[in-house]
C-alpha positions in Angstrom: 4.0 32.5 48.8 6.7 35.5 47.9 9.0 36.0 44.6 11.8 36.6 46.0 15.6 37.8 44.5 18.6 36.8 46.6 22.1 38.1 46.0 24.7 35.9 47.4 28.2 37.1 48.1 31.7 35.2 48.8 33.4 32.7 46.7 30.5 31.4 45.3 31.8 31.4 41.3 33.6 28.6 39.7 33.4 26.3 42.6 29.9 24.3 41.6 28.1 26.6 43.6 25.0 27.2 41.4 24.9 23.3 41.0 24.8 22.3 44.6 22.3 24.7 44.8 20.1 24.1 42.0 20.2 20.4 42.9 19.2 20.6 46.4 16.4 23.4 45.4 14.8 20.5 43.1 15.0 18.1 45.7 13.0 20.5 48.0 11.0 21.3 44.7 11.2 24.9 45.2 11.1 27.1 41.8 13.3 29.3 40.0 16.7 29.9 38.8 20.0 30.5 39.4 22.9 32.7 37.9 26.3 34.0 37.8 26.3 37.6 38.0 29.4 39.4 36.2 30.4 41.5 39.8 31.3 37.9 40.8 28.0 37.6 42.7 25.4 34.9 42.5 21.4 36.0 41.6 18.9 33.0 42.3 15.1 34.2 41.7 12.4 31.8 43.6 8.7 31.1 44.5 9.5 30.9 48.2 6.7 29.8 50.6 6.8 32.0 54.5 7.4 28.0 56.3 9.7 27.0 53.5 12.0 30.3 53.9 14.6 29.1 56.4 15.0 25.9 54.7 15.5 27.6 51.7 18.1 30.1 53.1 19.9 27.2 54.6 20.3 25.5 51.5 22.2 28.7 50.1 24.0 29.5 53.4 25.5 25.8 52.7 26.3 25.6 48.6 29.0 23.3 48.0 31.4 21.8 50.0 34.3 24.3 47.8 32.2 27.7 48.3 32.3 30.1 50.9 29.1 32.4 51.2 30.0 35.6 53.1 26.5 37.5 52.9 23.1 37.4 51.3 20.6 39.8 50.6 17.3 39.6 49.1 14.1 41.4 48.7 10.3 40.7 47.4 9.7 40.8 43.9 6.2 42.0 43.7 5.6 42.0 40.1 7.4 38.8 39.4 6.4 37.5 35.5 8.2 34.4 35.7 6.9 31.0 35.9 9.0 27.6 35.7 8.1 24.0 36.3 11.2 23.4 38.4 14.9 24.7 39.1 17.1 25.7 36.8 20.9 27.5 36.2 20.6 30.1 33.6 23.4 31.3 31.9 24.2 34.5 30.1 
């Protein structure tokens, strides 16, 4: 099990994108959160398991039926300090 931080790009901002996604993380249970960044990006911290990772990343290739994800990039947070219960959209 990884902390991992994933940027995603595209149209991913006012078009229920961070809903979709937080939604379907639940389901899965998966941890973490989800926000808007102000560049227009989308930042979703999560506890991501290694057999879990390619559903996870499909779920945020998908988001919602009105979003368009053009890239995604992530890396390992090795010091993560954050600890949740469940999914949730943060906002700022």
């Amino acid at each position: 099990m990884e902390w991992y931080r994933f940027i995603i790009f595209g149209k991913v901002q006012g078009v229920f994108y961070r809903k979709f996604v937080s939604q379907s993380m639940m389901k899965k249970q998966f941890k973490g959160y989800i926000q808007n960044l102000d560049d227009g990006t989308v930042e979703v911290v999560a506890e991501v398991f290694d057999d879990d990772f390619d559903t996870f990343m499909s779920i945020l290739n998908e988001g919602s039926p009105t979003s368009s994800v053009e890239d995604i990039r992530y890396e390992i947070i090795h010091d993560a300090d954050f600890r949740t219960d469940g999914f949730e959209i943060r906002y700022k």
